[in-house]
C-alpha positions in Angstrom: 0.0 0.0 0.0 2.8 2.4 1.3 4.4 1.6 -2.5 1.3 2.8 -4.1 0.9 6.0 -2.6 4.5 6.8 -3.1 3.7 5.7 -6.8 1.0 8.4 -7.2 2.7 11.0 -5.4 5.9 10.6 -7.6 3.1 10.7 -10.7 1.7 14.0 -9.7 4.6 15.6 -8.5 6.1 15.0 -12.0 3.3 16.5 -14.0 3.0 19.1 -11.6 6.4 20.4 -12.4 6.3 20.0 -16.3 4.5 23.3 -16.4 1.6 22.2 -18.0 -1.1 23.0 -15.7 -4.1 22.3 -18.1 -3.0 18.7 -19.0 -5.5 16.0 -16.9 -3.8 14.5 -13.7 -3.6 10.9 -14.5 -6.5 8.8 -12.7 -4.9 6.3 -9.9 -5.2 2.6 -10.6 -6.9 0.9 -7.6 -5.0 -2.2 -6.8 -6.4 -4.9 -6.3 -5.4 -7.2 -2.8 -6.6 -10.9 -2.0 -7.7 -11.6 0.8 -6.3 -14.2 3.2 -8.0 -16.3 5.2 -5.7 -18.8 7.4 -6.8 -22.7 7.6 -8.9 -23.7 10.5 -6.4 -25.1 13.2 -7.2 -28.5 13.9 -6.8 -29.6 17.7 -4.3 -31.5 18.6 -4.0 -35.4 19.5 -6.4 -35.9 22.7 -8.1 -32.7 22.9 -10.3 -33.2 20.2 -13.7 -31.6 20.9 -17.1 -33.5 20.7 -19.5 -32.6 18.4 -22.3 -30.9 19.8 -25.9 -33.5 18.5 -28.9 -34.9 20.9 -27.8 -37.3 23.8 -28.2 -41.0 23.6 -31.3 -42.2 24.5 -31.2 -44.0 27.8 -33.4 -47.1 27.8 -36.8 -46.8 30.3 -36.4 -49.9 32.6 -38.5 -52.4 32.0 -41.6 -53.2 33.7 -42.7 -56.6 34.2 -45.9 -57.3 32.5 -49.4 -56.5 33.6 -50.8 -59.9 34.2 -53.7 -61.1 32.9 -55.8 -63.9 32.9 -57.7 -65.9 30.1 -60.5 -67.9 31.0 -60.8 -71.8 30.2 -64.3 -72.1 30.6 -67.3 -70.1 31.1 -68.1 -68.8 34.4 -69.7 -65.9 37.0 -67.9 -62.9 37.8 -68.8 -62.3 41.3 -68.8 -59.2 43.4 -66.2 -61.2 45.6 -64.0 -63.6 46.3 -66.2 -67.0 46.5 -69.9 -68.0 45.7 -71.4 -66.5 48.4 -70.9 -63.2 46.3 -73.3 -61.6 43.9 -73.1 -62.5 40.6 -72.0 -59.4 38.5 -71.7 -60.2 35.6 -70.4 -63.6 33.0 -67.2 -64.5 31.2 -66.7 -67.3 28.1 -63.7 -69.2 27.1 -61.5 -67.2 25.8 -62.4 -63.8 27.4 -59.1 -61.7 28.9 -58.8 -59.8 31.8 -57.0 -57.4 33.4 -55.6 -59.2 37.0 -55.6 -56.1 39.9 -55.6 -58.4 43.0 -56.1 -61.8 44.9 -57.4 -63.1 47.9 -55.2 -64.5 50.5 -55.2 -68.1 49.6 -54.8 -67.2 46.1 -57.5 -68.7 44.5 -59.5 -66.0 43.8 -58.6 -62.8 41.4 -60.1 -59.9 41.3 -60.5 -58.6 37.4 -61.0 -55.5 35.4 -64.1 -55.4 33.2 -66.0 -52.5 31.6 -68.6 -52.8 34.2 -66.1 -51.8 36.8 -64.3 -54.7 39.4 -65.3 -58.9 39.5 -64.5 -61.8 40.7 -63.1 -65.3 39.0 -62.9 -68.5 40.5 -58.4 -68.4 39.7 -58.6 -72.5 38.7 -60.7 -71.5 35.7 -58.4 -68.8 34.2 -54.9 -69.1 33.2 -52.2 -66.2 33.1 -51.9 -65.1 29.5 -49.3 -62.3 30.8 -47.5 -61.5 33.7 -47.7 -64.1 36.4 -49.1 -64.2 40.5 -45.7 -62.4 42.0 -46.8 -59.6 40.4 -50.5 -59.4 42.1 -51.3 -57.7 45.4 -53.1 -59.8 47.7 -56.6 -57.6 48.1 -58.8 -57.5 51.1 -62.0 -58.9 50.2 -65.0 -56.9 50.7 -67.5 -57.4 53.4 -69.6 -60.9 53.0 -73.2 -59.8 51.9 -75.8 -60.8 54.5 -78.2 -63.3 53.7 -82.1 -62.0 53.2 -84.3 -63.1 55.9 
């Protein structure tokens, strides 16, 4: 740059002391300069960085299944556990249920069903899913008194 201007200076000084002061001052040529633009440094050996991206997904844990039962045969969903229960409702061969509980000895489950909580007799049912471990033992509900 500092070449340049000395360039011009030297160019107009010199026609300024020719004499002739009604010939055109020559017009400057604009140089033209690249640009430089360094390389990226690369990091060295150990401290390379991690690229930023989304985390990896950490697996939920697993629950065990929700156990459910599949009846063998057709029978009465009772309002509790044993026959002395009203009956609320029937099941057929084939029908699945939700299991939520069981009595104490075991034997009896207490289902989900559209009609709200039953009753099946357990040695009629098989687990489809899940198995007993994962079933709370339920209190059963009162005994209905007989009518007089």
């Amino acid at each position: 740059m500092a070449l340049a201007l000395f360039f011009m200076a030297w160019i107009v000084l010199t026609l300024a002391t020719r004499g002739d002061a009604s010939a055109p001052l020559p017009t400057p040529a604009v140089a033209a300069y690249a640009s430089f633009t360094p390389p990226p440094q690369s990091a060295p050996p150990g401290n390379t960085p991690i690229p930023a991206g989304r985390p990896t997904p950490v697996p939920a844990p697993t629950q065990p299944p929700q156990p459910l039962a599949r009846l063998t045969t057709g029978l009465n969903l009772r309002s509790g556990p044993g026959t002395g229960y009203a009956i609320v409702g029937a099941g057929y061969a084939g029908d699945t249920f939700l299991i939520t509980g069981r009595n104490r000895a075991g034997d009896w489950w207490r289902i989900r069903t559209a009609a709200g909580p039953a009753w099946i007799y357990g040695p009629y049912a098989h687990f489809a899913a899940g198995h007993g471990a994962n079933v709370a033992v339920i209190a059963a509900p009162p005994t209905p008194t007989p009518a007089h």
